[in-house]
C-alpha positions as a Markdown table, in Angstrom:
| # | Residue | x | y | z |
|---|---|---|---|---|
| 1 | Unk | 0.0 | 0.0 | 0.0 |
| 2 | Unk | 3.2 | 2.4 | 0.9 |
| 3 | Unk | 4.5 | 1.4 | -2.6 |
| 4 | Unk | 0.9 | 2.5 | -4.5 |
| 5 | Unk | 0.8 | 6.0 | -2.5 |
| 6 | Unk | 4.0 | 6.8 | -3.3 |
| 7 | Unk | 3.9 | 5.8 | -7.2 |
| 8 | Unk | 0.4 | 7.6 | -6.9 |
| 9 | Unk | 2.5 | 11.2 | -5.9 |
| 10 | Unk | 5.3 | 10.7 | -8.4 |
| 11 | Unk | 2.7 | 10.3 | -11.1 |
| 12 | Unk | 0.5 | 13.6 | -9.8 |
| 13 | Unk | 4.0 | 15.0 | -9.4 |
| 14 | Unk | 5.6 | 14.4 | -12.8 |
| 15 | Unk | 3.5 | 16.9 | -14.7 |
| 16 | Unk | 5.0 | 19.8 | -12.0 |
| 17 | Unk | 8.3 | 19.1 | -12.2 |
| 18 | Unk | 8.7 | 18.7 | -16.4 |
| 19 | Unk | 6.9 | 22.3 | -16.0 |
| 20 | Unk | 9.6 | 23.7 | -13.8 |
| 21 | Unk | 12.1 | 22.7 | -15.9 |
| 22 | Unk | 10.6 | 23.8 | -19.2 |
| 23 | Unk | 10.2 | 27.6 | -17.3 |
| 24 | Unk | 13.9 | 27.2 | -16.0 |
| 25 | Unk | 15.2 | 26.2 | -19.6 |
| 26 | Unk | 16.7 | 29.8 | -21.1 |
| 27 | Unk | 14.9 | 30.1 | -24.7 |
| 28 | Unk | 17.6 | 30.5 | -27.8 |
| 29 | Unk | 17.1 | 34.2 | -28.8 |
| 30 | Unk | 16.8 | 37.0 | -26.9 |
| 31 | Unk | 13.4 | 38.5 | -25.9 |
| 32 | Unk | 14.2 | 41.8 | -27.8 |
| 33 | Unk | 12.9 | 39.4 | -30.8 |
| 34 | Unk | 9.8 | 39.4 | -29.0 |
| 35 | Unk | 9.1 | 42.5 | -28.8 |
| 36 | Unk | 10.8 | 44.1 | -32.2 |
| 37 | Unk | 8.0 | 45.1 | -34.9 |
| 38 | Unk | 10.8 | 46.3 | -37.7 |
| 39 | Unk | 13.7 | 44.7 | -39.6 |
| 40 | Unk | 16.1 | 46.3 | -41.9 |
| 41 | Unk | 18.1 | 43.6 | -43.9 |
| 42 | Unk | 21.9 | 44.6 | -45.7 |
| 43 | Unk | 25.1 | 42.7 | -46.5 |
| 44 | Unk | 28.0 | 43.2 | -44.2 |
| 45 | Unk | 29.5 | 45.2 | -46.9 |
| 46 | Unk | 26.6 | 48.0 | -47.2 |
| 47 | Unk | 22.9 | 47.4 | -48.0 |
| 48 | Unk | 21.2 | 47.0 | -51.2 |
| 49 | Unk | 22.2 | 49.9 | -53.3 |
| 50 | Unk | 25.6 | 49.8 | -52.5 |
| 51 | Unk | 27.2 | 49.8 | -55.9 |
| 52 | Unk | 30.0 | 47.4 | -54.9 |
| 53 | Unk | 28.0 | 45.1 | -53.4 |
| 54 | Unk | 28.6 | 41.5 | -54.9 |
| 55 | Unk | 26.0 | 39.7 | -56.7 |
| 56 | Unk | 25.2 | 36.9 | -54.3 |
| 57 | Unk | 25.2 | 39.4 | -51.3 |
| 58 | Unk | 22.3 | 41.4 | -53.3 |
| 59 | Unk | 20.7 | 38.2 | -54.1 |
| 60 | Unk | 21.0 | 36.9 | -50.1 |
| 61 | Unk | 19.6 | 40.2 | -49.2 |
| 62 | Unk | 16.6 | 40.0 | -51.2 |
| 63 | Unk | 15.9 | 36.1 | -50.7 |
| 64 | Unk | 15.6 | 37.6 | -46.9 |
| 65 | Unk | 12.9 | 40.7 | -47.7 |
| 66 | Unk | 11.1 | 38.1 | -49.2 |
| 67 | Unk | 11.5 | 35.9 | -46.4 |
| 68 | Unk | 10.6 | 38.2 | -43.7 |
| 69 | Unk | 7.4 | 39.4 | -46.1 |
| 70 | Unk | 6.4 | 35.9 | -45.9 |
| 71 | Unk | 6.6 | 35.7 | -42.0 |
| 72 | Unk | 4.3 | 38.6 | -41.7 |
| 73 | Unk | 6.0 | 38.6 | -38.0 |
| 74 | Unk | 7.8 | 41.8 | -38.7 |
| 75 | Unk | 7.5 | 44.6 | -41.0 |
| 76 | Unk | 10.7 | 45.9 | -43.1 |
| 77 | Unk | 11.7 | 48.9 | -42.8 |
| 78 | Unk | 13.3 | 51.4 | -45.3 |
| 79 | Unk | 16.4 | 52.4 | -43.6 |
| 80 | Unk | 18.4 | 51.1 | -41.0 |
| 81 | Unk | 17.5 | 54.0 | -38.6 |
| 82 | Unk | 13.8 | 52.6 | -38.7 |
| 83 | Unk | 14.3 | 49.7 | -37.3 |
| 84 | Unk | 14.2 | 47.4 | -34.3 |
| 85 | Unk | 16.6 | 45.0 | -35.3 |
| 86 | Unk | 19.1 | 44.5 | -38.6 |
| 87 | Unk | 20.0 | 41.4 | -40.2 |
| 88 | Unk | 23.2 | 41.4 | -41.9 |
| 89 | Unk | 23.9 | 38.3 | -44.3 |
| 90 | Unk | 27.4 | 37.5 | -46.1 |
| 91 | Unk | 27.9 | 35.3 | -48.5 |
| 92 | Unk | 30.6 | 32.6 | -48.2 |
| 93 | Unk | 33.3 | 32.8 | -51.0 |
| 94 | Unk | 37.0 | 31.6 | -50.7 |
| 95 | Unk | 38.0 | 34.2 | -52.9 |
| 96 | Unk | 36.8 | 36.5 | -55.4 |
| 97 | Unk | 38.9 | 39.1 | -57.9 |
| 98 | Unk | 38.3 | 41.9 | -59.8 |
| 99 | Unk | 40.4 | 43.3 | -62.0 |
| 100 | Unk | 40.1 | 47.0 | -63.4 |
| 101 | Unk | 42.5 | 48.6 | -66.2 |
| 102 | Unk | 42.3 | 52.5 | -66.7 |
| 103 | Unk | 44.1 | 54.2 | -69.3 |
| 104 | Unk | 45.1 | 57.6 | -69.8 |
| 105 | Unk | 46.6 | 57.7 | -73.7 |
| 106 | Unk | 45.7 | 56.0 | -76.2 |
| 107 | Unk | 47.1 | 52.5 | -77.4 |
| 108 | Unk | 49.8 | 52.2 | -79.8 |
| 109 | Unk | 51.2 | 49.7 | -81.7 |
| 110 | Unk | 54.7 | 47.9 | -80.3 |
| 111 | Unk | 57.4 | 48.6 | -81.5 |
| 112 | Unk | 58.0 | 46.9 | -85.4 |
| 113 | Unk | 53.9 | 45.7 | -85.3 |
| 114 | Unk | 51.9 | 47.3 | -88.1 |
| 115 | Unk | 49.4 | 50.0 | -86.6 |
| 116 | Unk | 46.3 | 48.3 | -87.7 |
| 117 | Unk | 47.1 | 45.2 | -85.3 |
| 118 | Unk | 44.6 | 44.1 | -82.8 |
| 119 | Unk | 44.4 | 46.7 | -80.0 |
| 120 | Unk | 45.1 | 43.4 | -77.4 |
| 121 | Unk | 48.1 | 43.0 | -78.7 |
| 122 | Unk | 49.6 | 45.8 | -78.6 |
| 123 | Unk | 51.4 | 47.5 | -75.7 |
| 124 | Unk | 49.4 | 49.6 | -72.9 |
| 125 | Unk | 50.7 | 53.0 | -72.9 |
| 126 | Unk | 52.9 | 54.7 | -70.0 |
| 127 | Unk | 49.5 | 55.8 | -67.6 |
| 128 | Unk | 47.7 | 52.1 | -67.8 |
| 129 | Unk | 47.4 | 51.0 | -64.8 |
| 130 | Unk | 45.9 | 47.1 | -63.5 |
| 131 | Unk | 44.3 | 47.1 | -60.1 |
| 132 | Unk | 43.5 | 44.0 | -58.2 |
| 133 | Unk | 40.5 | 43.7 | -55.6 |
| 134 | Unk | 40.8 | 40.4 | -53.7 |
| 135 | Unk | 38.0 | 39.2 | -51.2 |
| 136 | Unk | 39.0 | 36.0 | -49.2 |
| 137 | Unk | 36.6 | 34.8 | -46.4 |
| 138 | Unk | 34.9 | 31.6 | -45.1 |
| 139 | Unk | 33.1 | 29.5 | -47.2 |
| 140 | Unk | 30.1 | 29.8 | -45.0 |
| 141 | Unk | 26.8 | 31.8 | -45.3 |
| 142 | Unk | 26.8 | 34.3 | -42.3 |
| 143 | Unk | 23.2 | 35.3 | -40.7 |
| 144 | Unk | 23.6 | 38.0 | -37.8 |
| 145 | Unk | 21.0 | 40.0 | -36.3 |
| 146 | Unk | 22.3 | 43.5 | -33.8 |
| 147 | Unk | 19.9 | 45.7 | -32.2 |
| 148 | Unk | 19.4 | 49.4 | -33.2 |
| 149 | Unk | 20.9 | 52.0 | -30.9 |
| 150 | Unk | 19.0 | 55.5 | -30.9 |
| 151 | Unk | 21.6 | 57.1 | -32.8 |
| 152 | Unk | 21.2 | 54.6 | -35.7 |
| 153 | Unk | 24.3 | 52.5 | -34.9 |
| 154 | Unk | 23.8 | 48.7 | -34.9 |
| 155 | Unk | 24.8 | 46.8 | -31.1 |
| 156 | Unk | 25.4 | 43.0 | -31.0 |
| 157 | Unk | 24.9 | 40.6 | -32.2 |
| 158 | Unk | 22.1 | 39.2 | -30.6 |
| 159 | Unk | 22.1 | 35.9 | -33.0 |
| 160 | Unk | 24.9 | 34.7 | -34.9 |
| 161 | Unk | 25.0 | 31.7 | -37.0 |
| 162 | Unk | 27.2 | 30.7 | -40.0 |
| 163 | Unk | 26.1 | 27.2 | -42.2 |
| 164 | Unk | 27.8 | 26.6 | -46.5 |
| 165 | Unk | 24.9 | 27.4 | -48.7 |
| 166 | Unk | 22.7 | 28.6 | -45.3 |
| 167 | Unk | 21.5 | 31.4 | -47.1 |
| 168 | Unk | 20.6 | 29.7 | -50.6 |
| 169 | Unk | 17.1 | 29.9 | -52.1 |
| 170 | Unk | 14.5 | 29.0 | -51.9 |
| 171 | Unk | 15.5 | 27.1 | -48.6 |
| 172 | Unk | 17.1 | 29.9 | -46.1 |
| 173 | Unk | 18.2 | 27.1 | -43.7 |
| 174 | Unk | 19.7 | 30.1 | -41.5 |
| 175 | Unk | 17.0 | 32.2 | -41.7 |
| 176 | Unk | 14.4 | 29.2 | -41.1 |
| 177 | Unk | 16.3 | 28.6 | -37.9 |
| 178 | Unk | 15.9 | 32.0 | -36.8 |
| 179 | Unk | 12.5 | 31.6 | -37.6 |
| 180 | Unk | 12.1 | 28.6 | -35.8 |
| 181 | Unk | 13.6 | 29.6 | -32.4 |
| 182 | Unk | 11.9 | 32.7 | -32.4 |
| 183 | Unk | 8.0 | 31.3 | -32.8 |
| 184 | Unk | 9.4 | 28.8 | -30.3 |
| 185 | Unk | 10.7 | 31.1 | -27.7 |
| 186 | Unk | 7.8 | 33.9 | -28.5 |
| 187 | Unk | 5.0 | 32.2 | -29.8 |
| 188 | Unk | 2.7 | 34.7 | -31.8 |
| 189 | Unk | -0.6 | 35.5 | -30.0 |
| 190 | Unk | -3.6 | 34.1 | -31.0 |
| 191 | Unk | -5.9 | 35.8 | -32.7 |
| 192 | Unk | -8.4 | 38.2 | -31.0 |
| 193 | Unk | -12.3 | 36.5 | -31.2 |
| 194 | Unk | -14.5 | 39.1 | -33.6 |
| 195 | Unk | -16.3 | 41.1 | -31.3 |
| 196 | Unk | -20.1 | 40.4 | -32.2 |
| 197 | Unk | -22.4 | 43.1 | -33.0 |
């Protein structure tokens, strides 16, 4: 009879104790997400119409606006200054190089090479210059999220994670798992019952 009382109070028990240790559990994003109503989105190079701005930055910028449309959780906003929180996105690369050539005369034929040769043939002029820009990072796709500070400088972050090909369409596997913890952390609330007439 002992025996049956006490598995009796472990079983009315249980329930309690899995509660207070679901409270005690710390969620995996901050509460500001819970209470942030704007995003601005940009590359950690500049936003949008940044004319330098790689391709697959632009493109991991907008596959985000559309992502965060689709959420309907927060509206985006049309500067950084707006907003509650920014995401920044990178994409990974190894390395990428640009190369740019300037000129200031006018191409001439090398020496002993008839003047109506092929201009790529010929010799650059003194004033030609060739300029290199290298980019080397991780291969990863970065995701970051920062805070907004009232002078319109961004603090944090608040959520960082890095995954290769993370931010490709139409997936977003790091912006899903954002999404994820969030409306697990900070459910949305339900909506209010139409008030009758």
């Amino acid at each position: 009879m002992k025996s049956y009382k006490f598995f009796a109070l472990a079983v009315l028990l249980l329930p309690v104790f899995a509660l207070a240790k679901d409270k005690s559990k710390k969620p995996d994003v901050s509460p500001l997400f819970a209470n942030a109503t704007s995003v601005y989105v940009e590359a950690m190079d500049g936003d949008i119409s940044n004319p330098g701005l790689g391709p697959a930055d632009q493109q991991a910028i907008a596959d985000v606006q559309n992502a965060l449309h689709d959420w309907k959780r927060y509206s985006l906003a049309p500067e950084r200054s707006k907003a509650n929180l920014v995401f920044v996105v990178r994409k990974g690369r190894i390395a990428s190089a640009q190369t740019h050539i300037g000129a200031s005369g006018v191409y001439r034929p090398a020496p002993g090479q008839p003047a109506n040769q092929n201009p790529a043939q010929m010799q650059q002029p003194a004033g030609v210059s060739e300029m290199a820009d290298a980019e080397a990072g991780p291969p990863e796709d970065t995701l970051r999220v920062f805070l907004v500070d009232p002078n319109g400088k961004i603090v944090g972050p608040i959520w960082n994670r890095s995954l290769r090909n993370g931010l490709d369409g139409p997936q977003l596997i790091l912006f899903q798992q954002l999404r994820t913890a969030v409306e697990r952390a900070y459910p949305p609330a339900p909506p209010s019952p139409a008030s009758q007439p």
